[in-house]
N, C-alpha and C positions, 0 to 999 in steps of 0.2 A: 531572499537575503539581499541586502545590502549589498556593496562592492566591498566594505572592509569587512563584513561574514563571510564575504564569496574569498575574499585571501585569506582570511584564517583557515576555509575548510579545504584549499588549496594545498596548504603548507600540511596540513595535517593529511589529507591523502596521500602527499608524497613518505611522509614518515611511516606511512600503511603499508604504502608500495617498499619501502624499502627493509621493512620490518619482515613481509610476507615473504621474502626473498631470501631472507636470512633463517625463516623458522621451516623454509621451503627447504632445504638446503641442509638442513640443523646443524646452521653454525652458534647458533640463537637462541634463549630462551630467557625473557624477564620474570625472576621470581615474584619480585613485588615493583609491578607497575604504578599502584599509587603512588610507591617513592621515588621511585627510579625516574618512571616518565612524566608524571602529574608536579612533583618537588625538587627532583636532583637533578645528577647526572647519569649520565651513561658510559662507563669507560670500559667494560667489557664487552663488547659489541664488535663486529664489523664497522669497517670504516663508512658507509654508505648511512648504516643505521645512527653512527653518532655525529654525522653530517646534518640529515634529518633533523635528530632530537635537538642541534645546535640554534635552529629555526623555530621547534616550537618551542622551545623555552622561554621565547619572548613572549609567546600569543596570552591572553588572560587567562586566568583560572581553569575557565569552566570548558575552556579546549581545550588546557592541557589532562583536566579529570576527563574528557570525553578520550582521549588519544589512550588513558591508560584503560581506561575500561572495554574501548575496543580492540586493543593489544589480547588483554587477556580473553576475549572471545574467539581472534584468531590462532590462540597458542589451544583451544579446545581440540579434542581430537576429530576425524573426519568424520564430519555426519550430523556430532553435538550439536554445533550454534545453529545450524536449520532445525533441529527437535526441538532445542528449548527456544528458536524463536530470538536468540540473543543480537538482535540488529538494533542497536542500541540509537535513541532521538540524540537528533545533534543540537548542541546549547542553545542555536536561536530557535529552533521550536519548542525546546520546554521553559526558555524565557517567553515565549509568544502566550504557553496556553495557560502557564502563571499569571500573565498580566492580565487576559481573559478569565482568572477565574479571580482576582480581585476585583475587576470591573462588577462582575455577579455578586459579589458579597464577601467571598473569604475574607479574615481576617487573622494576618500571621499574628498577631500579639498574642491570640484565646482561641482560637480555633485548632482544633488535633487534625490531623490529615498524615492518609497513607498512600504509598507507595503497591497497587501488591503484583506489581510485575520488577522491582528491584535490583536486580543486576546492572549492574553498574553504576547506580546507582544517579541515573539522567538527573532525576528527577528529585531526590533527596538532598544531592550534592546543592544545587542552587537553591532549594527550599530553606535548606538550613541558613544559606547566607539569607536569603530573603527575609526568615523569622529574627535571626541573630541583628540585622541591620533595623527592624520595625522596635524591639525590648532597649530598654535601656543598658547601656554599656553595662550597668552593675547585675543585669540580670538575665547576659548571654547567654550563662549554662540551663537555662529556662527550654531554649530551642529543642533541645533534644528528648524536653518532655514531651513533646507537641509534634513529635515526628515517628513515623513509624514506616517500615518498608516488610515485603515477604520475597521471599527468593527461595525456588526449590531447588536451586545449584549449590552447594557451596560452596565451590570456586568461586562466581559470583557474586555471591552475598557475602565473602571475605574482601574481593574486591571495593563493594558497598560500602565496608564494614570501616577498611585501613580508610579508604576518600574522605567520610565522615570525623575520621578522629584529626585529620590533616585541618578540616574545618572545625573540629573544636580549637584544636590547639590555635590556629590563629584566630579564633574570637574572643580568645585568653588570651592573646599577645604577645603568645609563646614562639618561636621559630618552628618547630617540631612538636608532633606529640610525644605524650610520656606514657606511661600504663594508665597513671588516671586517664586518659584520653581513649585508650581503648579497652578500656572498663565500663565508663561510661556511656563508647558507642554501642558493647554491645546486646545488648537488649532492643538496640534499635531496630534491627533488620531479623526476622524471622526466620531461620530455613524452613520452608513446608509448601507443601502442595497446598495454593492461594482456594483453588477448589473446593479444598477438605476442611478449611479451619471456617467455623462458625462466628461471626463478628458482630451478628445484628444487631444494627443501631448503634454501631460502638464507635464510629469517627464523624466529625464533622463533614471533613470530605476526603474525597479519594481520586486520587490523580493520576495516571500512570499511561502505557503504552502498550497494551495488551501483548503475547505472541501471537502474530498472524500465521496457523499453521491449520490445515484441512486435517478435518478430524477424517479420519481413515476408516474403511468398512469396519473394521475390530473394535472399534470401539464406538461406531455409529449409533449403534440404539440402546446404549447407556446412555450416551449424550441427549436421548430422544427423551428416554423415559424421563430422566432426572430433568431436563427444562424440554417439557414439550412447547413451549411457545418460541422456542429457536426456528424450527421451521416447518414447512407444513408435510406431508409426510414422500420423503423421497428428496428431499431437495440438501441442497448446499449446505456443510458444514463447517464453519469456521473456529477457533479456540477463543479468538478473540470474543464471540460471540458470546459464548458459555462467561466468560470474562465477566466480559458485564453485566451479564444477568443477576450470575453470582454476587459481585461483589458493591451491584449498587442495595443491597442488604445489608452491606455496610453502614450507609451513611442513616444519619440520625434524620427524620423526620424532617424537613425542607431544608436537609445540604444538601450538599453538591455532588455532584460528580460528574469527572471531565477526560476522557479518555481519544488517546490519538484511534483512529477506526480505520481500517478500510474503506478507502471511499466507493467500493462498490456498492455497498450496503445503501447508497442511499436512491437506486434504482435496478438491482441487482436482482429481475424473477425469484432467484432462490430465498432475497433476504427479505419477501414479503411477509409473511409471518413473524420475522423480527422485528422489522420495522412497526409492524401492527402494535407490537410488545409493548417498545419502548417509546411511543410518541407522545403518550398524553404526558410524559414527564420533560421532553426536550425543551428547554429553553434558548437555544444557540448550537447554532452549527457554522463551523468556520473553515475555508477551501485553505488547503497548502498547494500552493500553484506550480511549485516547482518539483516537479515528480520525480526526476533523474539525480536528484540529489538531497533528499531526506536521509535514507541510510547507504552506509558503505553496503557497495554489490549487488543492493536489488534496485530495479524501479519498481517503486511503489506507490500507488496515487490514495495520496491521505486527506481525511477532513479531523475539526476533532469536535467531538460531538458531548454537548456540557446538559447536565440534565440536574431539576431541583426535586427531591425525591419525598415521594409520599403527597405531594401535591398538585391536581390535576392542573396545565398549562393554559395560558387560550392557543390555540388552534394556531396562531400567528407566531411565527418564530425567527428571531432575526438571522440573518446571515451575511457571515464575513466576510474576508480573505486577504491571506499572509501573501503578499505578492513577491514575486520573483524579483523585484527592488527593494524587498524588506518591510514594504510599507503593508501597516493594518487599515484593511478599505472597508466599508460596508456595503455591499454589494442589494442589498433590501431586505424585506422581509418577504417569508411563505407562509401559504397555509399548509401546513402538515395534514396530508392525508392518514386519517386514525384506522381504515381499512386494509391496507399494506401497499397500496400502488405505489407507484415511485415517485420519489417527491425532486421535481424538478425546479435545478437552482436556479436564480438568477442571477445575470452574467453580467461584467462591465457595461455592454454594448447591448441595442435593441437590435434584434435580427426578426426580421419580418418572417414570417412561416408561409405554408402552403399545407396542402394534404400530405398525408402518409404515403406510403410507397403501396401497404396495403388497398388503401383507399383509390388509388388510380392505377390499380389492375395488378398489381408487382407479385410475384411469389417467390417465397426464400426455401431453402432448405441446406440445411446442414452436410459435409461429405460425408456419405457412410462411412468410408473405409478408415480403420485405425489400422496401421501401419505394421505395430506390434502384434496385433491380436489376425493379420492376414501375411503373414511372412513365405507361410505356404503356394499363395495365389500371386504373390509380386516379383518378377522379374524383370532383366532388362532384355528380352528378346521377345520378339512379337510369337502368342502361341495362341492356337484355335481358341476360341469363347475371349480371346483376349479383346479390353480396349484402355484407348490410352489411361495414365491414370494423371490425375495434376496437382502437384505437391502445390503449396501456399507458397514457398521459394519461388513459385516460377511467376507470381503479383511482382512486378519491379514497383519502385518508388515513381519512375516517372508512368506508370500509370496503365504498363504494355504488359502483356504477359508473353514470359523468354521463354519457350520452352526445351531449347535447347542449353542455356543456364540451368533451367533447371536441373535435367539428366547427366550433369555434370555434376552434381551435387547429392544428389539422392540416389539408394541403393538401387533402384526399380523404378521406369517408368511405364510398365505394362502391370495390367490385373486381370485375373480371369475373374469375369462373374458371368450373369444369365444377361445376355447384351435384348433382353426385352424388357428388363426390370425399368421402373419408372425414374430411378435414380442416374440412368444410361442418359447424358447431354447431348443432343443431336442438332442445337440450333443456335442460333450466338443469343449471347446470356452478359452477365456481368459475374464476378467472383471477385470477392471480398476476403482479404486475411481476417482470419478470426484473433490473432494474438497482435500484439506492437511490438515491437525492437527498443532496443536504444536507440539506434540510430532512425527510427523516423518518426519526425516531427508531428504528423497528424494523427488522430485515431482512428481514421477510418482510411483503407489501402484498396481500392477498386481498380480493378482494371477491364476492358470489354474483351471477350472471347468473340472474334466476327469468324464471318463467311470463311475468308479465306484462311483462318488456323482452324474450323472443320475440315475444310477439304483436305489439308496439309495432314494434320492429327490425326482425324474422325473423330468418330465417338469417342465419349471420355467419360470418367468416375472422375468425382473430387473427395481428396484425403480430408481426415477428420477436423483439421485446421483450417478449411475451406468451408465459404459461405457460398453457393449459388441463387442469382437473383435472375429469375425469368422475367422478360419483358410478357406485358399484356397482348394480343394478337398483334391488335392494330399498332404498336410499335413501330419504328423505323429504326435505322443505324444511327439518324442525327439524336433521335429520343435515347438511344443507350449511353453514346459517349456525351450528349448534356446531362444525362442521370450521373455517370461516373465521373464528370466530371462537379458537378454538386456537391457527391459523396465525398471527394476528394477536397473540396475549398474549407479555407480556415472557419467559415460560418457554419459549415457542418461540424467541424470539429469543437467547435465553440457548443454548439449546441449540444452533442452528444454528451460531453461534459457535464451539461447542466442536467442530464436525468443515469448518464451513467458512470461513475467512477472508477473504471477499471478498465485494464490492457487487453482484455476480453471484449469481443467485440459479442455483444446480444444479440441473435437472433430475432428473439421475440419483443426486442426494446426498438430495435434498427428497424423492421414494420410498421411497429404502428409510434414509430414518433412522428413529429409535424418537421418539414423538411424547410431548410431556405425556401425561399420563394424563388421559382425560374420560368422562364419563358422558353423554352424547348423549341428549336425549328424543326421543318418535319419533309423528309427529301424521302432517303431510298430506306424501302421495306427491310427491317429485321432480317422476316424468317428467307 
């Protein structure tokens, strides 16, 4: 974003924050947010919320239709907008992957294009100006033949529905709409399960923002049977995933289709199968660089990934990115790997590599212990077969592991297991957070476990969010903390980026990727 996107989404999270506090609270509730908050005013409100809305009234359009559309996903009850996934794109990335799919070919004047994740209608609302602004003034009410969205809400797709008619009426010239206006929207937006309804070959292209929501054991090998090439058996399931399989059947013979992803998918073990799927159709894949602020409340690390359907690709695929100054870069071209391996981006900057961690002796292993599922064997008082255990809390930022932060924090720092089992830590190692924060800046969080927090601790288990990385024999202490600190520099971070997209730190991706290049001195013995 920009600095004048970066103030529009500024002014518009404070009217979130002050909205959330009022429906917190239930002093609050907007019946119709397209008018109230996208068009009018606010006069029944708390004063904090018509303070707020006083601010965004200024901002253009397409933040004040995103401010009403995310209102109504927080007015959902508790639980809702994480089901249906309702975390709505903010206007500069669906003006971003608009302009990306004109560069490709779309054509608003004759081309049909749908929506079929529609809530809120991100996606429609500026489509429609896009098509209304390409037709002739005499033949605006054209746009909404040419537009189509599905929503299995219908709260939501009422939402869609009122946004839509606000965008007739002013491409008519009208101040408000009238019933023709919302007569005419509706047929636009669908309620159904985008899943269920059969389309093939029936739009030009298809645009949207899938739900990002893990398909749950209950419903795990439906999703297998119905698209076995989502993954390979046992592995990761995402809704987004099913998304696109489905509904690039959509699109008619060499259109489009352009859908914001999960950026782990594009080095993500689980999502090789997927990826195998859908490569020979990719034509472009574009980074959103700014991960902390795509949608209100989650960090999310998105690409959007544009594919020309029914016709086989070359191998070579461009790649972009929306940078955190608003600017569209071309970052290069890849060869897409058509086997499933992970396809590693290319970055602003050249970072010179080295071997893998596997390749110069390293080994990883995951914390056994889930926390939940051993409530029985975790307490805070030292008991016979007991040894320490090490929550991920206890990785600081600068690089040390606290372990008396930690036990301040967590319910238990002891676990009984068989203190001969292989998973029992007896020797200084490194340990890695397996998740990110908001608050920290790199993706990978190392810290070295030495000599003297053995003697201190002992023996120790690491929790399920803990990475452990054994040094090779002949290691030193100077070989661990130059390894940690490697893991920790912006060039590591930069790199993991380019083959993993996600707050999830990989295991299996963290070994055998190619690391900075270092020169390690080499003083006093490890073990």
């Amino acid at each position: 974003m920009n600095q004048q996107q970066t103030s529009y989404q500024q002014v518009t999270n404070r009217f979130f924050g002050a909205v959330r506090r009022a429906i917190d609270t239930e002093e609050w509730r907007c019946a119709d947010p397209a008018t109230s908050i996208a068009h009018g005013r606010i006069t029944r409100a708390p004063n904090p919320v018509r303070i707020a809305h006083a601010k965004l009234r200024v901002l253009p359009l397409e933040w004040r239709e995103h401010a009403a559309a995310v209102v109504a996903a927080l007015q959902l009850k508790a639980g809702e907008r994480e089901r249906l996934g309702a975390y709505f794109t903010p206007p500069y990335l669906a003006t971003y992957v608009l302009s990306r799919l004109v560069a490709h070919g779309y054509d608003p004047t004759r081309h049909s294009i749908v929506d079929p994740a529609a809530g809120g209608a991100a996606f429609l609302a500026p489509l429609h100006g896009l098509i209304s602004a390409s037709l002739p003034s005499t033949d605006a009410g054209r746009a909404l033949k040419l537009l189509r969205g599905i929503e299995i809400d219908r709260r939501l797709a009422g939402v869609s529905k009122n946004l839509l008619a606000w965008r007739a009426a002013l491409a008519r010239g009208v101040d408000e709409p009238t019933d023709r206006d919302y007569r005419a929207v509706e047929d636009c937006v669908e309620i159904a399960d985008t899943l269920e309804i059969n389309a093939v070959g029936k739009y030009d292209v298809v645009v949207g923002n899938p739900p990002y929501a893990r398909i749950g054991r209950e419903d795990y090998h439906n999703y297998v049977r119905r698209w076995p090439d989502l993954t390979d058996r046992g592995g990761y399931l995402n809704l987004s995933m099913a998304f696109l399989h489905h509904c690039r059947t959509f699109v008619k013979p060499g259109g489009l289709l352009s859908f914001v992803m999960p950026a782990s998918m594009i080095g993500g073990p689980s999502f090789a199968a997927f990826r195998k799927s859908i490569a020979s159709e990719i034509i472009a894949i574009d980074r959103i660089e700014n991960r902390e602020r795509v949608f209100l409340d989650v960090i999310q690390d998105c690409i959007v990934v544009t594919m020309r359907r029914g016709i086989e690709q070359r191998p070579t695929v461009r790649v972009g990115s929306l940078g955190r100054d608003g600017k569209d870069r071309l970052l290069g071209n890849i060869k897409l790997d058509r086997e499933g391996a992970r396809w590693e981006m290319p970055a602003p900057e050249t970072i010179a590599t080295g071997a893998s961690l596997s390749e110069i002796g390293w080994t990883g292993k995951v914390g056994p212990v889930v926390p939940h599922r051993w409530e029985d064997r975790i307490s805070k008082i030292r008991a016979a077969s007991s040894v320490a255990l090490l929550w991920a809390v206890a990785i600081r930022p600068d690089g040390s592991v606290d372990f008396d932060h930690m036990k301040a924090n967590v319910d238990g720092h002891r676990v009984v297991v068989d203190t001969e089992l292989s998973y029992v830590v007896r020797r200084p190692c490194l340990v890695i957070q397996r998740t990110s924060n908001r608050k920290q800046k790199r993706r990978i969080n190392a810290a070295v476990v030495d000599r003297r927090f053995i003697d201190e601790v002992g023996p120790f288990v690491a929790e399920n969010h803990v990475i452990v990385l054994t040094p090779p024999p002949e290691a030193t202490m100077a070989d661990l903390r130059a390894t940690a600190d490697l893991l920790n520099s912006p060039q590591m971070s930069v790199l993991y980026d380019r083959v993993c997209g996600t707050a999830s730190v990989s295991l299996k991706t963290l070994m055998s990727m190619r690391l900075p290049s270092m020169l390690p001195t080499r003083s006093q013995r490890a073990a």
